[in-house]
Phi, psi and omega in degrees: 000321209263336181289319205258350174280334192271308178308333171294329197290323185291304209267359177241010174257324149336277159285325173266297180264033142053038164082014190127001197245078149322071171324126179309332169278339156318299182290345175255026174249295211251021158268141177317135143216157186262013187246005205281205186258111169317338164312319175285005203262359161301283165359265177331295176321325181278299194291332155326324186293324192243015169267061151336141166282315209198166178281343173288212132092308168276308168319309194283322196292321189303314169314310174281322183305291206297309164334306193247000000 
């Protein structure tokens, strides 16, 4: 499980945050907001989760997935 969290983690910091350069229409499709429509907000929520800001940030997480 912690294998298929780190390839999500990898492949939306890649692909959606475009390696740290996180685009303002991304964050505003797949980032949390309380202002979204509720429907969206498992949605958001899950994908928020694997939206890294920066590589430290991936690099640290990746690490504790790997730890345990």
């Amino acid at each position: 499980m912690s294998l298929l969290v780190g390839v999500m983690s990898l492949l939306s910091f890649v692909f959606i945050n475009r390696m740290g350069n996180l685009p303002p229409s991304a964050l505003m499709r797949f980032g949390f907001s309380g202002k979204a429509p509720i429907i969206e907000w498992p949605y958001r929520s899950f994908v928020s989760d694997f939206l890294y800001f920066n590589a430290t940030h991936l690099l640290t997480v990746g690490v504790a997935y790997v730890a345990l």
